[in-house]
C-alpha positions, -999 to 999 in steps of 0.1 A, spaced: -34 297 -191 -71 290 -183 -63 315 -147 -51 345 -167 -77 344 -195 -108 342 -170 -90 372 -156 -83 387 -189 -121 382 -198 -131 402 -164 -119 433 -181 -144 429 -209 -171 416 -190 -177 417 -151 -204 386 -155 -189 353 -146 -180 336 -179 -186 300 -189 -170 285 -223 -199 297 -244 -193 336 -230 -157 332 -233 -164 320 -274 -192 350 -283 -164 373 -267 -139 362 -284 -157 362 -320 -174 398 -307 -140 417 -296 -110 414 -315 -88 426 -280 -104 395 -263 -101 375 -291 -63 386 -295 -58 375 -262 -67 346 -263 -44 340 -291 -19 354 -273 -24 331 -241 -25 297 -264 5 307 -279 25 316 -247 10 285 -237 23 260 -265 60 283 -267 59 276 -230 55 234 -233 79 234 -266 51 233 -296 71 261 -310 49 256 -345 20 264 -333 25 288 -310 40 304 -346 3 293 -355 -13 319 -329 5 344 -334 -1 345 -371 -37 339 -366 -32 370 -343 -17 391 -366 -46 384 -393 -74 383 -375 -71 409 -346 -45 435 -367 -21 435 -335 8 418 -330 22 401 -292 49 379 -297 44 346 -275 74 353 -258 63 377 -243 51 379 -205 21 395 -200 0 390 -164 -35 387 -159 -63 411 -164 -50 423 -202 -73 451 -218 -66 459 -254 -92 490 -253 -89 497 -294 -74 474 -316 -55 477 -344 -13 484 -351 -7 474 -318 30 458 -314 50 442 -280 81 425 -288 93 392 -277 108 396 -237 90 422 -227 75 424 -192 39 435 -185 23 431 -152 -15 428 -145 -44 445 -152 -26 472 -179 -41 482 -207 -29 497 -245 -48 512 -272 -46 517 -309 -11 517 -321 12 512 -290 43 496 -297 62 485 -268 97 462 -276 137 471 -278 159 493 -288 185 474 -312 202 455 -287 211 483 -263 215 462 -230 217 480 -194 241 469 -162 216 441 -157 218 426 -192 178 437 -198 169 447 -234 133 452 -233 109 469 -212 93 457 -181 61 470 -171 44 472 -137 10 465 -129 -23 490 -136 -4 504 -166 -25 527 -189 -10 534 -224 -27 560 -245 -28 558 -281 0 558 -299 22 557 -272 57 540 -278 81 524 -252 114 519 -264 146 503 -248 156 487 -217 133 513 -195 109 502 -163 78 517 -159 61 520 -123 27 505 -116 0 526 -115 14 552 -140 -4 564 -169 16 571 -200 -1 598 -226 -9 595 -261 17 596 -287 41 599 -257 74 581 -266 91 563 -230 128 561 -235 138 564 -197 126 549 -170 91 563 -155 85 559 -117 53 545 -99 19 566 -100 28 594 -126 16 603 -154 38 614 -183 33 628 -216 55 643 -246 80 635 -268 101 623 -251 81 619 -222 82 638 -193 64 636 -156 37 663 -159 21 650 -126 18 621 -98 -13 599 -88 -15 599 -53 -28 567 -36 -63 569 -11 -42 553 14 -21 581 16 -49 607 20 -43 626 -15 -60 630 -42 -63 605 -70 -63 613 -104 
């Protein structure tokens, strides 16, 4: 838990942290603070104190105005840019160092299950969500993709794009350094 949060608090800050850093961060940023929330309660779900990891996600809910389920699995290096309507359902799958904004909603799509028995999304890593952006269903999203605001994701989006529209659509790819091109 202790891993992911110092990694979590790197986004917000790129000074080392100590306990007191990680406290005045937490009152100062409701995204930080949300996290951490979010990492005690996936913490307790995860050693069977289902009550209060109920407890954090309340407190979550009330004092940050976003709400991750616990059960959810969300790597290192989480950025919560804007806070406030955000929503990711229980199961789904985010990789490390994404980041959402201001009323992204990422969970299922009333039980609709795919050929591997998946009914959320999973989400690679350096994932950017713009505001307002909703991912629906049993779809993968690529690492290093950027999804647009207000876009809605109901298929799966491969790595390094960035989409945009309702539905969403590829409008163009990120091309790595390594491979020569240009990054956008």
């Amino acid at each position: 838990m202790f891993e992911n949060l110092e990694q979590d608090y790197q986004r917000y800050s790129k000074a080392k942290g100590n306990i007191l850093l990680y406290l005045y961060k937490a009152i100062s940023r409701d995204g930080f603070r949300a996290m951490v929330f979010y990492r005690m309660g996936y913490w307790f779900l995860n050693h069977g104190m289902n009550f209060f990891a109920g407890m954090c996600q309340r407190l979550m809910h009330h004092l940050c105005h976003c709400w991750i389920n616990v059960s959810a699995e969300i790597g290192p290096g989480f950025l919560i840019s804007h806070v406030g309507a955000i929503g990711i359902g229980g199961g789904v799958r985010i990789g490390k160092n994404c980041d959402v904004r201001r009323s992204v909603s990422i969970g299922g799509n009333f039980n609709k299950v795919d050929e591997s028995g998946r009914t959320k999304p999973w989400i690679g890593d350096n994932v950017s969500f713009g505001i307002g952006a909703v991912v629906s269903g049993q779809v993968k999203i690529g690492s290093n993709s950027i999804i647009g605001a207000n876009s809605l994701v109901t298929h799966d989006v491969p790595e390094s794009v960035i989409v945009v529209g309702v539905p969403a659509q590829l409008i163009k790819e990120r091309w790595s350094e390594d491979s020569g091109r240009k990054v956008v």
